[in-house]
N, C-alpha and C positions, 0 to 999 in steps of 0.2 A: 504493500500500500504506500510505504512513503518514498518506492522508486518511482510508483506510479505519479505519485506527489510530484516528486525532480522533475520527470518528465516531464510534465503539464506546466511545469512554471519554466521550465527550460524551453520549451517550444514556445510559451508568451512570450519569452523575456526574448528570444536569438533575432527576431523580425527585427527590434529597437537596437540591440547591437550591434547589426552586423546592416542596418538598412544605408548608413554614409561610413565610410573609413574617412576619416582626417587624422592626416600624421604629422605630429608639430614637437620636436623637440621639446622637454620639460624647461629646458634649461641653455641661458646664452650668454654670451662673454659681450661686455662692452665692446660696440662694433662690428660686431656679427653679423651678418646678413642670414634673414631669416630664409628658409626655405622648406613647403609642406607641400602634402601630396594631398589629393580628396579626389574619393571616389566614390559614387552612389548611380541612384538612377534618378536623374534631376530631369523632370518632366518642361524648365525652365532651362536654356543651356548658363552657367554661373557666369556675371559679367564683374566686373572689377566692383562696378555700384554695388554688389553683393558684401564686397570685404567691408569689414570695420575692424578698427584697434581699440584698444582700451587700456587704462591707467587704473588698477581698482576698478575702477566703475565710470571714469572717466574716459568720455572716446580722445582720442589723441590723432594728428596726423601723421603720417609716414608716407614715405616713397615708395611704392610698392606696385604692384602690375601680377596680372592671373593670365594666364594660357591652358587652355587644352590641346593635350597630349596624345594620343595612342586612346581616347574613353577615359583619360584619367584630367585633370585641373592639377597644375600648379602655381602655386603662390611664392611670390620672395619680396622681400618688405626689407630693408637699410633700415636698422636698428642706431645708427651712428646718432648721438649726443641725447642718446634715452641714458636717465640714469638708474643706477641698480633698484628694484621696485619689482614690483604684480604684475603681470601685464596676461591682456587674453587677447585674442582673436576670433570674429565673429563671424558666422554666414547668416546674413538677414534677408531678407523676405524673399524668399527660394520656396519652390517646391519640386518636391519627392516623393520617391514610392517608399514606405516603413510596409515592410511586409505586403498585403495585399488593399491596402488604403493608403490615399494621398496624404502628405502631411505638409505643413508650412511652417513648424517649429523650426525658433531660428538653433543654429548646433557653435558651439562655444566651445575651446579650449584655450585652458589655461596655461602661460608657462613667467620664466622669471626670470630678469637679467640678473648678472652676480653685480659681484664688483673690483672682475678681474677684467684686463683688455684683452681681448680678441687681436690673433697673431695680422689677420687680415682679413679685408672685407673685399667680398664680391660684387659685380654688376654687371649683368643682369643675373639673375639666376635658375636662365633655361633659355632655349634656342631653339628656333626652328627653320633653319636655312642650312644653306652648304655651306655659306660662307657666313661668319661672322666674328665679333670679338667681345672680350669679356674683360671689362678694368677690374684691374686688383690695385690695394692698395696696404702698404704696411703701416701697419696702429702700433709697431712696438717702438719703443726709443733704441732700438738694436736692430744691425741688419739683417734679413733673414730670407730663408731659399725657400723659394715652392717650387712643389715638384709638381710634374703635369701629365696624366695620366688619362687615356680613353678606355674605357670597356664595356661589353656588351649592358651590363645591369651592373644595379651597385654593388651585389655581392659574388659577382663574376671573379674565381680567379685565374683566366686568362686575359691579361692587361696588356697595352700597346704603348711602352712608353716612349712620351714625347718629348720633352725636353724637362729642364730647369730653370728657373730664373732666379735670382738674388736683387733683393729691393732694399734702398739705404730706407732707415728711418723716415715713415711720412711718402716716399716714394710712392708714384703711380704710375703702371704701366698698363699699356691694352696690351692682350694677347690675341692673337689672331689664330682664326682657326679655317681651315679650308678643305673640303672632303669633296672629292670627285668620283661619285660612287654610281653603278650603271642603272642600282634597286636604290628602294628607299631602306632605311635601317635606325632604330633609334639605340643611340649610345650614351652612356653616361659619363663624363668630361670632372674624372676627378681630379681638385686642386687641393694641394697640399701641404702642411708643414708637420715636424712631429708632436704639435699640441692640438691641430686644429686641419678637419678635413671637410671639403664641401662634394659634396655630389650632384651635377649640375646638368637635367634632364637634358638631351639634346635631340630635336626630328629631323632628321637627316633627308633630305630629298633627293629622289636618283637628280641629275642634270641630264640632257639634252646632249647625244654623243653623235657627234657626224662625222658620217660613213666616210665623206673625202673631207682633207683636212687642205681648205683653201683661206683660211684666215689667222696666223701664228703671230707669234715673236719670235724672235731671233737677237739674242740667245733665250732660251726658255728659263734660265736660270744666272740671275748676276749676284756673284762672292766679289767683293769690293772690301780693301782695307781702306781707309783714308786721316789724315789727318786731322786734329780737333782745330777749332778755332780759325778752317781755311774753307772755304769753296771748291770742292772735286767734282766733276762731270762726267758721264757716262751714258754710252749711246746704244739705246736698243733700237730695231727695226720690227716695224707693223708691214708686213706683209698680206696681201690679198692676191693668190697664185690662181684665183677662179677666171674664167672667161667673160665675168659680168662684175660692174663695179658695186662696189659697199658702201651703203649710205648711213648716216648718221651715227657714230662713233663716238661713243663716251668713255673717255680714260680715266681711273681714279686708283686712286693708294689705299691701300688696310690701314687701319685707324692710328696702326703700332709706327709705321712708318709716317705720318702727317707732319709730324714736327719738324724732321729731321730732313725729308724729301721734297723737292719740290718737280712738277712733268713739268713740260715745257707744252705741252697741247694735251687740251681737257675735251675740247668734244675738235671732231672730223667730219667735216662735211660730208666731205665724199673721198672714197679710195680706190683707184681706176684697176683696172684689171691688170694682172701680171706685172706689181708695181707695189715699193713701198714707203713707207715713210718713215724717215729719222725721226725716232723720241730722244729728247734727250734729260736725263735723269742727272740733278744737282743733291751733291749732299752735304751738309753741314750741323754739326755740333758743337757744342762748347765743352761737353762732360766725354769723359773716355767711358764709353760701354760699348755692347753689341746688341744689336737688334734685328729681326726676322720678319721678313712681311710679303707682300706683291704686291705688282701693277696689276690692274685690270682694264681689260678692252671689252666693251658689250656692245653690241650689234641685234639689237631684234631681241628674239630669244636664246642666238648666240654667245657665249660667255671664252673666255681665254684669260689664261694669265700666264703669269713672268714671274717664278720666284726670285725673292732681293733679298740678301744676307749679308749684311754691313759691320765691320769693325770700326768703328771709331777711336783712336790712340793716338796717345799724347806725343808729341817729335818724333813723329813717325814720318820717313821719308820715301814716296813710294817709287819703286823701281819703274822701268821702262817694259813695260808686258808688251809685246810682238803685237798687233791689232789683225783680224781675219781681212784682206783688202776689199775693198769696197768700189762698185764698179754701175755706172749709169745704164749699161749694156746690159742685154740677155743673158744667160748662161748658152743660148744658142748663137748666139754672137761672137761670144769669148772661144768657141768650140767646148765647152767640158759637158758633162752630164749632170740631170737632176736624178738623184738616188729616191725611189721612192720608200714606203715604210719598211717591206719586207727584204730592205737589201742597203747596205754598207759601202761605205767609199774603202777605195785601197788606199788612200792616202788621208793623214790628218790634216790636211791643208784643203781649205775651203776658199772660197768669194764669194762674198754677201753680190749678188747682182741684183738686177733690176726685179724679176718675173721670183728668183727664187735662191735659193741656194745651192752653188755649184761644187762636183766635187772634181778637186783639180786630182785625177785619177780616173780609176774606171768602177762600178756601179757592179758590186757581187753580194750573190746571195748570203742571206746570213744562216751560217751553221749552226743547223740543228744544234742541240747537247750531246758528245756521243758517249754512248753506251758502253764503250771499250774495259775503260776504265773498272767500272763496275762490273763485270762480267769478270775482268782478271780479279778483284777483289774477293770477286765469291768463290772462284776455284780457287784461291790460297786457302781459302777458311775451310772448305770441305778437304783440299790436302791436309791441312792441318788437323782436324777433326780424325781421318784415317789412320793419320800415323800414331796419337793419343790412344785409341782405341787397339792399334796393334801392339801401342808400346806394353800396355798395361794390359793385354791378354798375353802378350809371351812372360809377363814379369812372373804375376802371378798362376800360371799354367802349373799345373800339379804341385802346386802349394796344398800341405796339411792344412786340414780346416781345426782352426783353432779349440780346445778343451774349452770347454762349459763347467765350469765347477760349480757353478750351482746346481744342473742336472746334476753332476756325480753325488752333490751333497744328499741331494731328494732320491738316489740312488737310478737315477737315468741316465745310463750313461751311452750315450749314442754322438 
């Protein structure tokens, strides 16, 4: 009778507990950035007008923003210059399913600042592009490193990791992030230090992959040293290798690189066929660090970019680097060949030309991986395996088998 009991008050009771999940940390360090998850069946989709904060009982402002996810809502709310206190978070005038009736009860939880600081704070805290960036900022009076980490879920442990950063005191940096994936996929973008970890929802969307590649840069990737407190330059090519010209071209820098870079052309009218155009890329700083980012070129629904990885250092004097030549003419002009994707120049010498890139050589196919290798590898380990097995059948071959003294004891003696 009184499992029957449990039963019947357990079946009341699971509708109202399990009808919203919200998941909101008990507990936050000065400077925190909040970040919770909610999920239910909200017959309203949750708009930001839904969130409230509160002090005790007093509503309070914050910076804060809601998104849905994969059927899930997340929230992150900058805690920065709340002081240690009560605090709740509120869902108001929402409706949902509680078991098999609607309900509009507003859903409440409580958590609490201390009144220790928080290693560093986040912003935003979730994503849902291919591309984007996330400012961090250091709250401690000491330098300190985050580590940056992608993985499938937050309690996934197979991790991708991506880099580190070190931030002086009060420092802020964006980070930039950039995924060129063929599916859509949601990852979660953890930041880190050893007191303090964020997990930081990410919707990933496939992009847009074309079959012939008549829109690039050239180089697709620029490593640049340069010196602090001078003006350095550096020149990629926009390229349009199609038969038909490209109109309206908007060029822009990732958020990490804004201070530090400046393009020389923001939008392109037009870019005529078999034909490119010089960007040219300034860099200047006053402080010695490193930073990581791209160019982007966007065309329609078109996207390309150029990764830029710059050293910034103090009486640093840069050498003379050899430059690829550069030429008004065709590559059918010049006589060389264009290599397309599935096939390699014989020579590392190139000419940016007009239409494309030429290889001053000749245009061969790219070799497979061959299997040689591995095939000799395994016959070593099966010869080895044979001779093991021979050695240790001739060793012990008509060896006496060892006395049992505890048979003989129990008088078995076999």
């Amino acid at each position: 009778m009184k499992t029957f009991a449990f039963l019947l008050l357990f079946l009341l009771i699971f509708p109202i507990i399990s009808a919203v999940e919200f998941d909101v940390k008990e507990e936050f360090s000065q400077g925190e950035t909040l970040i919770a998850k909610v999920a239910g069946n909200f017959l309203q989709p949750l708009q930001k007008e839904n969130v409230f904060f509160y002090r005790t009982h007093v509503r309070i402002p914050l910076e804060y923003d809601i998104r849905k996810i994969n059927d899930e809502y997340y929230i992150y709310a900058l805690l920065s210059g709340k002081e240690s206190n009560n605090y709740s978070i509120a869902l108001e005038n929402i409706k949902y399913m509680k078991g098999s009736e609607i309900s509009e009860e507003d859903i409440k939880r409580d958590f609490t600042i201390n009144n220790k600081t928080a290693d560093f704070s986040v912003n935003p805290g979730f994503a849902n592009d291919n591309e984007f960036s996330i400012e961090v900022q250091n709250l401690q009076d000491r330098e300190i490193t985050i580590e940056i980490k992608t993985k499938e879920n937050a309690n996934a442990s197979g991790e991708t990791y991506k880099d580190s950063i070190i931030l002086k005191s009060g420092q802020k940096q964006e980070i930039d992030f950039l995924f060129e994936l063929q599916e859509s996929e949601f990852k979660i973008i953890e930041l880190s230090t050893a007191d303090l970890i964020y997990n930081i929802p990410a919707d990933i969307p496939a992009i847009e992959i074309q079959e012939q590649e008549i829109f690039k840069f050239e180089p697709q990737k620029v490593i640049v040293s340069v010196p602090t407190d001078s003006e350095t330059r550096r020149t990629i090519y926009l390229y349009n290798t199609g038969d038909e010209a490209i109109k309206d071209i908007t060029l822009s820098l990732s958020n990490s690189l804004k201070n530090y870079v400046t393009v020389s052309e923001e939008n392109i009218n037009k870019l005529d066929p078999n034909s490119n155009l010089p960007i040219e890329l300034t860099f200047t700083s006053e402080e010695e660090f490193e930073v990581e980012g791209h160019i982007k070129a966007k065309q329609g629904t078109q996207i390309i970019y150029s990764q830029i990885s710059v050293k910034f250092l103090t009486n640093y004097t840069p050498s003379e680097v050899p430059q690829p030549e550069y030429t008004t003419q065709t590559c059918a002009e010049r006589g060389y060949p264009i290599c397309s994707r599935d096939e390699v120049c014989s020579s590392e010498e190139i000419i940016r030309a007009k239409d494309n890139i030429c290889c001053v050589g000749t245009c061969q196919e790219k070799e497979e991986p061959s299997s040689t290798g591995k095939i000799i590898g395994i016959l070593i380990l099966i010869v080895a395996i044979g001779f093991l097995i021979w050695f240790f059948k001739k060793k012990y071959k008509g060896a006496k088998k060892p006395v049992n003294l505890l048979k003989i004891a129990k008088g078995k003696k076999k």
